[in-house]
C-alpha positions in Angstrom: 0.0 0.0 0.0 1.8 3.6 -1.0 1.7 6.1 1.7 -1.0 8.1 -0.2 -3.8 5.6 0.0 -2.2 4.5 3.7 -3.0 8.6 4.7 -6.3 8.5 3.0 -7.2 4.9 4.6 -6.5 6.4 7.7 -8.5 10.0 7.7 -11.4 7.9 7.0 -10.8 6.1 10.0 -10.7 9.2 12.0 -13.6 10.7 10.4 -15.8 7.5 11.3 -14.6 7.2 15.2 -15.2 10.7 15.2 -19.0 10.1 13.9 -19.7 7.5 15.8 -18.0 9.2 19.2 -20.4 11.9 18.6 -23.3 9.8 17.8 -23.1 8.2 21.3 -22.5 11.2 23.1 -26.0 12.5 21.6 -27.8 8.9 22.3 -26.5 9.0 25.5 -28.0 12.5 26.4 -31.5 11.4 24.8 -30.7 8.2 27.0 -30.5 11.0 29.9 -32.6 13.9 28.9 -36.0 13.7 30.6 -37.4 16.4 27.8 -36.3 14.2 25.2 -34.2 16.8 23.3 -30.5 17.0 23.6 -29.7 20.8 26.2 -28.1 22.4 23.5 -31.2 22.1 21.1 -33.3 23.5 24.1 -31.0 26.5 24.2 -31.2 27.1 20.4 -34.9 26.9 20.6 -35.3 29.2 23.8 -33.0 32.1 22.3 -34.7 31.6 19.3 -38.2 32.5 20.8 -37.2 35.5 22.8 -35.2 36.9 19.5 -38.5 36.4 17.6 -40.1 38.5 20.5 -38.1 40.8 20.6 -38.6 41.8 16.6 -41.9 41.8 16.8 -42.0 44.2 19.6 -39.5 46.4 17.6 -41.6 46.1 14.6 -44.6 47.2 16.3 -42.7 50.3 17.9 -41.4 51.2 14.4 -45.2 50.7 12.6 -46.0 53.4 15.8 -43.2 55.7 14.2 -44.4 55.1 10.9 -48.5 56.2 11.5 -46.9 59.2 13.5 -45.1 60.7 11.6 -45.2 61.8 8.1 -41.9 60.6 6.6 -39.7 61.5 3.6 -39.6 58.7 0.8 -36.3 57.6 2.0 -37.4 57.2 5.6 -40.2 55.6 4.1 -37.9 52.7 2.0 -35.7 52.3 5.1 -38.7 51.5 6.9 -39.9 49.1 4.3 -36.8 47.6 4.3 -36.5 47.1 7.7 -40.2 45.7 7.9 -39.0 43.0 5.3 -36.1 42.0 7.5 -38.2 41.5 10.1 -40.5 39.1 8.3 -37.4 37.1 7.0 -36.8 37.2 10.7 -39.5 35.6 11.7 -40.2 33.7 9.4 -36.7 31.9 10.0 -36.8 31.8 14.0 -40.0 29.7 13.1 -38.8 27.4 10.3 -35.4 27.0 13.1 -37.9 26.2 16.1 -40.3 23.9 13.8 -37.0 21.6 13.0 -35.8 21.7 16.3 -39.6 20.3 17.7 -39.3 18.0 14.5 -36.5 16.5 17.2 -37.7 16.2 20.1 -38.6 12.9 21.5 -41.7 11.9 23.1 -42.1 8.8 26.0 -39.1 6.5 27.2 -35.7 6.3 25.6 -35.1 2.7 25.3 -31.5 1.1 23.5 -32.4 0.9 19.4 -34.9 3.9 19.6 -32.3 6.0 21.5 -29.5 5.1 19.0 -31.8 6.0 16.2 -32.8 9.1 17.3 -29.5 10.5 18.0 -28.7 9.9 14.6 -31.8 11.5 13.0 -30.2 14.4 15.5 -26.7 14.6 13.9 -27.7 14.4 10.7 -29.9 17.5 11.7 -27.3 19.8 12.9 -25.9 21.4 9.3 -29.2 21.9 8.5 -29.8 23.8 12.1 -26.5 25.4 11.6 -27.9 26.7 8.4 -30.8 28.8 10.1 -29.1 29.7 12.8 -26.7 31.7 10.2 -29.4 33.0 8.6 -31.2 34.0 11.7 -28.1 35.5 12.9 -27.0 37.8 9.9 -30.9 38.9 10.1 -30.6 40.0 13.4 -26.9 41.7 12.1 -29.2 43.5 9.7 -32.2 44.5 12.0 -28.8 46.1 14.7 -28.0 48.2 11.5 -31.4 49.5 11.0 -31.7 50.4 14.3 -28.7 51.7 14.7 -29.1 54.0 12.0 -32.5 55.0 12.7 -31.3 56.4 16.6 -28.6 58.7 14.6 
């Protein structure tokens, strides 16, 4: 065997301990977890509701600002604008907490069941990751607006 196919032999050996390390360390926490979710998911989910909150209180105190006030038509588009990052907003914090429900568990956590969950779990997290990008370069976005609409 040359040392090329020896190196590449051996990263997928790393790569499947490393799979299967994490995919016990998640069926163990199921095993564990009397919610039936793994504690990290449960974070995700509960930062994800107060975020959603928290725009739709600030895009109620902006519509106030809007029927207020008459506003010049580039006050106007930056508040359209900001309006349809809140929406994405939202809408995203929902489609994020809808998948992390999707895996969540319900009744006792017994060998197979746990096993298969926990994998259902990993293969989950890119696709969590995913929103949670999204959901965070929103929230970048809605900072900028309101940043610039203190000034």
């Amino acid at each position: 065997m040359d040392g090329l196919a020896a190196l590449s032999l051996a990263g997928n050996i790393i790569q499947f301990v490393d799979f299967g390390t994490k995919l016990l360390s998640r069926a163990e926490e199921l095993y564990r977890s009397s919610r039936g979710s793994l504690g990290v998911n449960d974070e995700i989910e509960l930062v994800t509701a107060n975020l959603k909150d928290l725009i739709k209180k600030l895009r109620v105190s902006f519509l106030k600002k809007d029927e207020d006030e008459d506003l010049c038509e580039q006050d106007q588009t930056h508040l359209a604008s900001f309006r349809k990052v809140c929406d994405e907003a939202v809408k995203v914090a929902d489609e994020l907490v809808e998948r992390l429900e999707k895996l969540k568990f319900s009744g006792k956590f017994k060998g197979l069941r746990c096993l298969q969950h926990a994998v259902k779990t990993v293969w989950s997290e890119r696709e969590v990751a995913v929103l949670m990008r999204r959901l965070l370069t929103l929230k970048e976005t809605l900072e900028s607006h309101v940043l610039f609409s203190i000034r």
